[in-house]
C-alpha positions as CSV (number, residue, x, y, z in Angstrom):
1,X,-24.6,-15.7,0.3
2,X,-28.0,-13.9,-0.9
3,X,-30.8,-14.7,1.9
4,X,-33.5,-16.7,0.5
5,X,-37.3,-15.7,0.6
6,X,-38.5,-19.4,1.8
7,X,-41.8,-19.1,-0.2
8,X,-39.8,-18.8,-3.3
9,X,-38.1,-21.3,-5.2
10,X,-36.5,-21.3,-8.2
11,X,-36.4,-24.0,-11.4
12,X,-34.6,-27.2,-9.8
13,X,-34.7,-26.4,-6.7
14,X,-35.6,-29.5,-4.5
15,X,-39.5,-29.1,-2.8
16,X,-39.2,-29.2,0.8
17,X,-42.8,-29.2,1.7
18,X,-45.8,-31.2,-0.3
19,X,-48.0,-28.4,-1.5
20,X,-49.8,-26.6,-4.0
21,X,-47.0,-24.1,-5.9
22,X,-47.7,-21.6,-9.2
23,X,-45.3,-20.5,-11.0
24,X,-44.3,-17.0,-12.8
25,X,-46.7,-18.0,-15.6
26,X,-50.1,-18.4,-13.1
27,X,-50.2,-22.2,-13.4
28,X,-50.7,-24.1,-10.4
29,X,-49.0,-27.9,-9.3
30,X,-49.2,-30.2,-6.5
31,X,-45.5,-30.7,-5.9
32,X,-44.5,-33.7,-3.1
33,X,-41.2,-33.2,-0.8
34,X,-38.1,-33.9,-2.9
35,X,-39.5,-33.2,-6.3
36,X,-37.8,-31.1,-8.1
37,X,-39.1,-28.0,-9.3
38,X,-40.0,-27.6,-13.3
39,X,-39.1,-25.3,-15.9
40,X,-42.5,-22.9,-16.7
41,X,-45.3,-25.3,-18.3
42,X,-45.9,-22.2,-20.2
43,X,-42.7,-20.5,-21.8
44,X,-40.6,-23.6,-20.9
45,X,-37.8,-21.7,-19.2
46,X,-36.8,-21.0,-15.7
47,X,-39.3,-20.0,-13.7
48,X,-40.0,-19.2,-9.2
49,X,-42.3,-21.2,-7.9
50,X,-44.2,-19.6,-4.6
51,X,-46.0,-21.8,-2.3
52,X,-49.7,-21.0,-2.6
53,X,-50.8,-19.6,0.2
54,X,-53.9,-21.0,2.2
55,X,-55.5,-17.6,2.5
């Protein structure tokens, strides 16, 4: 099983942490714990999400 980066999540994958993501595209959502992740707001397709970081 491939190991998992755990800032990176992937269209409909379930959020595990309530925080601002962006996606591929550069657009950024407040996502609450057990949403699930979108396609891109942009192309409309699968997309990773990264957890923004706070830096």
């Amino acid at each position: 099983m491939p190991q998992r980066n755990e800032l990176n999540f992937f269209t409909g994958d379930r959020v595990i942490e309530t925080a601002e993501y962006v996606c591929d595209a550069g657009v950024m959502k407040q996502f609450k714990n057990n949403d699930s992740f979108p396609v891109c707001p942009v192309k409309g397709g699968q997309t990773t999400w990264r957890r923004k970081s706070n830096s």
